[in-house]
N, C-alpha and C positions, 0 to 999 in steps of 0.2 A: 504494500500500500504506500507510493507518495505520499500522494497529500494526506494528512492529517485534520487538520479543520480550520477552518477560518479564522480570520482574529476581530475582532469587534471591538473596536473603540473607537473615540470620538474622533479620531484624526482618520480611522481607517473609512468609517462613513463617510467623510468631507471627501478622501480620494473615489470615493465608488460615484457621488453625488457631483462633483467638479473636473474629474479627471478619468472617470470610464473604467476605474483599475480596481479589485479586490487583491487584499492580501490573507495569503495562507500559509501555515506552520508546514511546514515536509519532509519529511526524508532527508539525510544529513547528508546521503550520497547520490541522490535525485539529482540531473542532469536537468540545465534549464530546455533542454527538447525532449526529455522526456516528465519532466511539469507541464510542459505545453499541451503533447498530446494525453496526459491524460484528464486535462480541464477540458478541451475540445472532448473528447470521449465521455466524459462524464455529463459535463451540463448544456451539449449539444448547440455551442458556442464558441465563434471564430477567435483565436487567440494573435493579438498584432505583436508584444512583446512578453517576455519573461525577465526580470530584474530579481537578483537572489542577494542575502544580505545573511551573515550569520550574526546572532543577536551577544552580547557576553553571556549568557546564562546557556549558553551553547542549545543553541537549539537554531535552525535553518528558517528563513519567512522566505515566500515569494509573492515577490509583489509583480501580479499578470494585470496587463493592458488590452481590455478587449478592445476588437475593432468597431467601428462606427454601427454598424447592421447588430451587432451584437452586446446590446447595454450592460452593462455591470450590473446596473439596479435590479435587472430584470432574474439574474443568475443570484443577486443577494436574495430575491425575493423566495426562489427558490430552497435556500438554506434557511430561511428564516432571519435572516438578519434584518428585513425592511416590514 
């Protein structure tokens, strides 16, 4: 299993609402193409970048960039986050 789950706070809604992008917790050895296809795979949504960051409490986030056709809000709404 990649991804792991979503992260939810106030700055992470600003990016899904201002900027098209959710971020999610992942797999420490997850490749940013294979985060891509398995968000495209999962919530049937076009993915334009992958951006990875490890956090100091050692734990992996990817922060994906959907493309125009494919809202963020709409894939949050899905998870429950909207």
């Amino acid at each position: 299993m990649i991804i792991k789950h979503p992260v939810s706070t106030e700055k992470t809604i600003k990016l899904i609402e201002t900027e098209n992008k959710l971020v999610f917790v992942v797999d420490m050895h997850a490749t940013k193409r294979q985060i891509k296809e398995e968000v495209e795979r999962l919530f049937q949504a076009k993915v334009e970048r992958v951006n990875t960051l490890i956090t100091p409490d050692a734990k992996k986030r990817a922060i994906v960039r959907f493309k125009p056709e494919s809202p963020a809000i709409d894939v949050a709404t899905k998870l429950g986050l909207m």
